[in-house]
C-alpha positions in Angstrom: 76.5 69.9 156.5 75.5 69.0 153.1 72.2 68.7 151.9 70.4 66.8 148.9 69.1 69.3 146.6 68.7 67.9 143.1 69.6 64.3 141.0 71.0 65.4 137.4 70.2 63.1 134.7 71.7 63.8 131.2 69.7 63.6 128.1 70.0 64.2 124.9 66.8 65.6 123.9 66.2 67.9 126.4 62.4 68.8 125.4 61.5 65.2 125.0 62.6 64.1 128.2 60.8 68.0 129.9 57.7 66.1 127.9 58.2 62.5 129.6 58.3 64.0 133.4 55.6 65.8 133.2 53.4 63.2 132.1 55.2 60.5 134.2 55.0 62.0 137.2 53.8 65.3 137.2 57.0 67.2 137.2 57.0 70.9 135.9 59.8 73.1 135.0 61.1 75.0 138.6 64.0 76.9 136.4 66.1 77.1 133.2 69.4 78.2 133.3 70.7 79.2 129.3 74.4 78.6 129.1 76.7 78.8 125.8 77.2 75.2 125.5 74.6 73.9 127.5 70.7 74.3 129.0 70.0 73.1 132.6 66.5 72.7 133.4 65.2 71.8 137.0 62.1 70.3 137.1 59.7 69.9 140.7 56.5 69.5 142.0 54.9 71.0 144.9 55.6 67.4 146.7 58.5 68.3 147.5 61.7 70.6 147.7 63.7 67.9 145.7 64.3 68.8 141.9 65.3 66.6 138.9 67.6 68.4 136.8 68.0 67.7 133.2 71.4 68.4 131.5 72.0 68.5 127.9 75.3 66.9 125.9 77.5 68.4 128.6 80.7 66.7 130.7 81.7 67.4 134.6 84.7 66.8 136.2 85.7 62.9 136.8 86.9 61.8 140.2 89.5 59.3 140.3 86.7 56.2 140.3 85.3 57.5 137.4 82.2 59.4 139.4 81.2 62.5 137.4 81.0 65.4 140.1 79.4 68.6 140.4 80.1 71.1 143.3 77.8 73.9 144.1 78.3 77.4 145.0 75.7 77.9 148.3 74.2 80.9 146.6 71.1 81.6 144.8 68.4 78.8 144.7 70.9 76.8 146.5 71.5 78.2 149.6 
């Protein structure tokens, strides 16, 4: 069964929007992940197991709707 472990928002200033959460509501950075093209940045608080990720100028896979789609491994954080 799948489960709901994060939303993924893409922004395009990446220390801005980090800024914005935490002030908004109180999110802090859970995890940064430093790729060649791209930084992924999970914010959470201790609400809840639920994280917000942020995404810099970076592009999934479409399906044929249109829906941008990410598929995860279950390994790591996301098990």
């Amino acid at each position: 069964m799948a489960k709901l472990i994060h939303s993924m928002i893409r922004v395009l200033d990446l220390e801005r929007s980090i800024s914005f959460c935490r002030r908004a509501v109180d999110l802090e950075i859970a995890d940064r992940a430093e790729f060649d093209s791209v930084t992924l940045v999970y914010l959470r608080n201790d609400e809840s197991d639920f994280e917000l990720e942020l995404l810099g100028r970076y592009f999934f896979l479409s399906d044929p709707d249109g829906y941008r789609v990410e598929v995860l491994e279950r390994a790591g954080r996301f098990v």
